[in-house]
C-alpha positions as CSV (number, residue, x, y, z in Angstrom):
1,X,31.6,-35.5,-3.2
2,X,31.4,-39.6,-2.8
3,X,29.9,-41.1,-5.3
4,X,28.3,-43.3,-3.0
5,X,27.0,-40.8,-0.5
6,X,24.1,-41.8,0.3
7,X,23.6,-44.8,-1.8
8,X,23.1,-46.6,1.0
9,X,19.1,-45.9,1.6
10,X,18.5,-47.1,-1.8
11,X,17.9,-50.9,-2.5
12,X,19.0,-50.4,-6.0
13,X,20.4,-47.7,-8.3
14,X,20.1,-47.7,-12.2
15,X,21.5,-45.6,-14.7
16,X,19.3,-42.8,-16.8
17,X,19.9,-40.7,-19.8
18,X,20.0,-37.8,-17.5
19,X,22.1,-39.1,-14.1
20,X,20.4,-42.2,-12.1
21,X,17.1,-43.4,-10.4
22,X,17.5,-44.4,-7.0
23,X,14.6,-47.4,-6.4
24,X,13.4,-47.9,-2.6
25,X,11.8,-50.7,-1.1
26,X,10.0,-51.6,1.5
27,X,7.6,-54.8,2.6
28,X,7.4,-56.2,-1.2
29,X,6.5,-52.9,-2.7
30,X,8.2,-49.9,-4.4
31,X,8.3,-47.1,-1.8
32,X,10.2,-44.3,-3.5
33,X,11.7,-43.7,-7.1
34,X,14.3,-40.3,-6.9
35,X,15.9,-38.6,-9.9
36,X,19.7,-38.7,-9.4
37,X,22.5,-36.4,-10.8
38,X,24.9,-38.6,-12.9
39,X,27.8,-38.6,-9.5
40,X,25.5,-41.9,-8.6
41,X,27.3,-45.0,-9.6
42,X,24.6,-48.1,-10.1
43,X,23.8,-50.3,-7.5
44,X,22.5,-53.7,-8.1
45,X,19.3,-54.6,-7.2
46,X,18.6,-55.7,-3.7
47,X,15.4,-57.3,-3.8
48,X,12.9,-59.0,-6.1
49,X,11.3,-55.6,-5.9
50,X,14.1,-53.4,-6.6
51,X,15.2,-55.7,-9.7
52,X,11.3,-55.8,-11.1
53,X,11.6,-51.6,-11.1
54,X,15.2,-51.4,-12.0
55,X,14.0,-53.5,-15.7
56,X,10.9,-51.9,-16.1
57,X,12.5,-48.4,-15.6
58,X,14.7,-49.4,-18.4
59,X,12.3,-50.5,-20.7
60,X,10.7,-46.6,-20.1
61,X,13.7,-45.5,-21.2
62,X,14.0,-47.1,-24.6
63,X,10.2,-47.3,-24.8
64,X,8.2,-44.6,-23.8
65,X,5.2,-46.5,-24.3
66,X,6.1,-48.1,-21.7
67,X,2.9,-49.0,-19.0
68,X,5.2,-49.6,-15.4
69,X,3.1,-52.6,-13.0
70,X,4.6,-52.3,-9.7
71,X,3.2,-53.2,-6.5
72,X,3.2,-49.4,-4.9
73,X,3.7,-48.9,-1.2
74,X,0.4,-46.8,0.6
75,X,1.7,-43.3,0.2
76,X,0.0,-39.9,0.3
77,X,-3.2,-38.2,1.5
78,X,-6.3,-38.8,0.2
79,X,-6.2,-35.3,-1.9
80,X,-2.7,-36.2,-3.5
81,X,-3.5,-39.4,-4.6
82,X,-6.7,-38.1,-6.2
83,X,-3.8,-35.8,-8.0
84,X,-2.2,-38.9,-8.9
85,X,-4.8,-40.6,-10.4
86,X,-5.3,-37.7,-12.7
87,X,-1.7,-37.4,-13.5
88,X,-1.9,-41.1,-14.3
89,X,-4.2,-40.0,-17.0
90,X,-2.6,-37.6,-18.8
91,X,-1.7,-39.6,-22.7
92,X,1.8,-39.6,-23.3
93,X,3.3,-36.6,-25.0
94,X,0.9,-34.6,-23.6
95,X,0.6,-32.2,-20.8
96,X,-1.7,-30.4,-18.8
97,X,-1.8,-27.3,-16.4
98,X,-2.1,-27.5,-12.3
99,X,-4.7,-25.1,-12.9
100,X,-6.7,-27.6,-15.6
101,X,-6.2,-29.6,-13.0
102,X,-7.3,-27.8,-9.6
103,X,-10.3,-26.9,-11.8
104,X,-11.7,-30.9,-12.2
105,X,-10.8,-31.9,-8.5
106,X,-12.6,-28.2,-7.3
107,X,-9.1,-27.3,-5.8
108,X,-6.1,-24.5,-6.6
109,X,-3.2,-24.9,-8.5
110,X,-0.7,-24.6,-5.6
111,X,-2.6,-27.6,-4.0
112,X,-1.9,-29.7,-7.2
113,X,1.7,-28.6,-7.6
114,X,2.3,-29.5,-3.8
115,X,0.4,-33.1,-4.5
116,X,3.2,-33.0,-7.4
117,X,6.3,-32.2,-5.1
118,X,4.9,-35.2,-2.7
119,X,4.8,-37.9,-5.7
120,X,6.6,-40.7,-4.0
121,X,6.4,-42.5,-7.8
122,X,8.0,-40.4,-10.2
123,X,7.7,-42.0,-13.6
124,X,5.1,-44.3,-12.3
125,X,3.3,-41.2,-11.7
126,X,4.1,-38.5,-14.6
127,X,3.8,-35.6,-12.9
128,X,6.3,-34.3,-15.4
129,X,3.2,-33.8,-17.8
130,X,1.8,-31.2,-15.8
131,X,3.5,-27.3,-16.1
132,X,2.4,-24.0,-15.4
133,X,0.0,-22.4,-17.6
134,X,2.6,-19.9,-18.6
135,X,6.2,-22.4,-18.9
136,X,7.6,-25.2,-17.5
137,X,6.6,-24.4,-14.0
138,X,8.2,-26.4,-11.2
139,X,9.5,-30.3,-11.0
140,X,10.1,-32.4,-7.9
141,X,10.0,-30.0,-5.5
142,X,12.7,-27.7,-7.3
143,X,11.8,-24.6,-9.5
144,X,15.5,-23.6,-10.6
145,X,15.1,-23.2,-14.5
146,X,18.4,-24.2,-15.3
147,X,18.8,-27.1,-12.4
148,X,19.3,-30.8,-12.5
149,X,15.0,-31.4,-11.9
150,X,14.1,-29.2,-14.1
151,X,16.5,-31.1,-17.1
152,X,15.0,-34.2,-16.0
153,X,11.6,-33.1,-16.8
154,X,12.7,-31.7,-20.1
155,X,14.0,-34.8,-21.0
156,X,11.1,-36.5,-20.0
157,X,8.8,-34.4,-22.2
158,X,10.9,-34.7,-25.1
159,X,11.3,-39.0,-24.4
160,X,7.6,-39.0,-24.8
161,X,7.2,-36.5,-27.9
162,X,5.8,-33.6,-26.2
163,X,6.5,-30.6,-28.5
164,X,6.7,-27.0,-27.1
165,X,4.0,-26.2,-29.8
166,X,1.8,-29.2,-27.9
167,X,2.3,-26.6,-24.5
168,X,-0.3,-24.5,-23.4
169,X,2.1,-21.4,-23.4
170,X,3.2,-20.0,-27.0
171,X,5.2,-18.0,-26.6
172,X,7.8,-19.5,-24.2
173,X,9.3,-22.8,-25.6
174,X,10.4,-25.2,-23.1
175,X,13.2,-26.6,-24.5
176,X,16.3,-24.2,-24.4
């Protein structure tokens, strides 16, 4: 495959610890973060935009502490960004269900994990901190337990010291 297939809708491209993070812009605001397998090669930024995510998407990566401040484009329904803002909640190295979830916002699990699939923001948005109630559960859109998302989301968990004995499952660690 091209290593530059498709490279070309993102305004900039920046290394991870797991592949690369394509950055989209649009009208002075981030439109879209996407986990990348490492085939990416980086892209410099295009944009004041692009370059403001590109550093601060670094600075998660050797700080998980890190608190991202980008101007996000209007994205989602009313219901998934009510999602969001709960996600955007959840402390660092911690997790939570779709069903802890889908019980505060009165909804059902499969409603949050579809507001999770449709999370424009990724990082921005953890919804890496949210998991089934009995494993890992889904990430991105994907649901393969050995695939590229679902690594990502591991490594996330284990950036921001979430232990499988902090997981609301026992029995299944998350980390193979």
């Amino acid at each position: 495959m091209n290593t530059q297939q498709g490279s070309e809708i993102f305004s900039a491209i920046t290394a991870a610890p797991f592949g690369a993070i394509g950055i989209r812009t649009e009208q002075d605001s981030l439109r879209e973060l996407v986990y990348l397998p490492p085939h990416y090669q980086e892209k410099a930024p295009l944009d004041a935009v692009a370059e403001q995510a590109a550093v601060q998407v670094m600075r998660y990566f050797a700080d998980p502490e890190y608190r991202f401040d980008l101007p996000l484009h209007a994205a989602g329904t009313a219901f998934q960004r009510r999602v969001w803002d709960m996600i955007g909640a959840i402390p660092r190295g911690s997790v939570r269900t779709y069903g802890q979830l889908a019980k505060l916002l009165e909804s059902h699990p499969r409603a949050v994990g579809q507001a999770c699939g449709a999370n424009w923001f990724p990082l921005v948005v953890p919804c890496h901190r949210v998991t089934a109630a009995g494993g890992l559960g889904g990430f991105a859109s994907h649901d393969d337990e050995n695939g590229f998302h679902l690594s990502v989301k591991r490594w996330l968990l284990r950036h921001e010291g979430a232990l499988a004995t902090d997981m609301p499952w026992q029995q299944q660690p998350i980390f193979p």
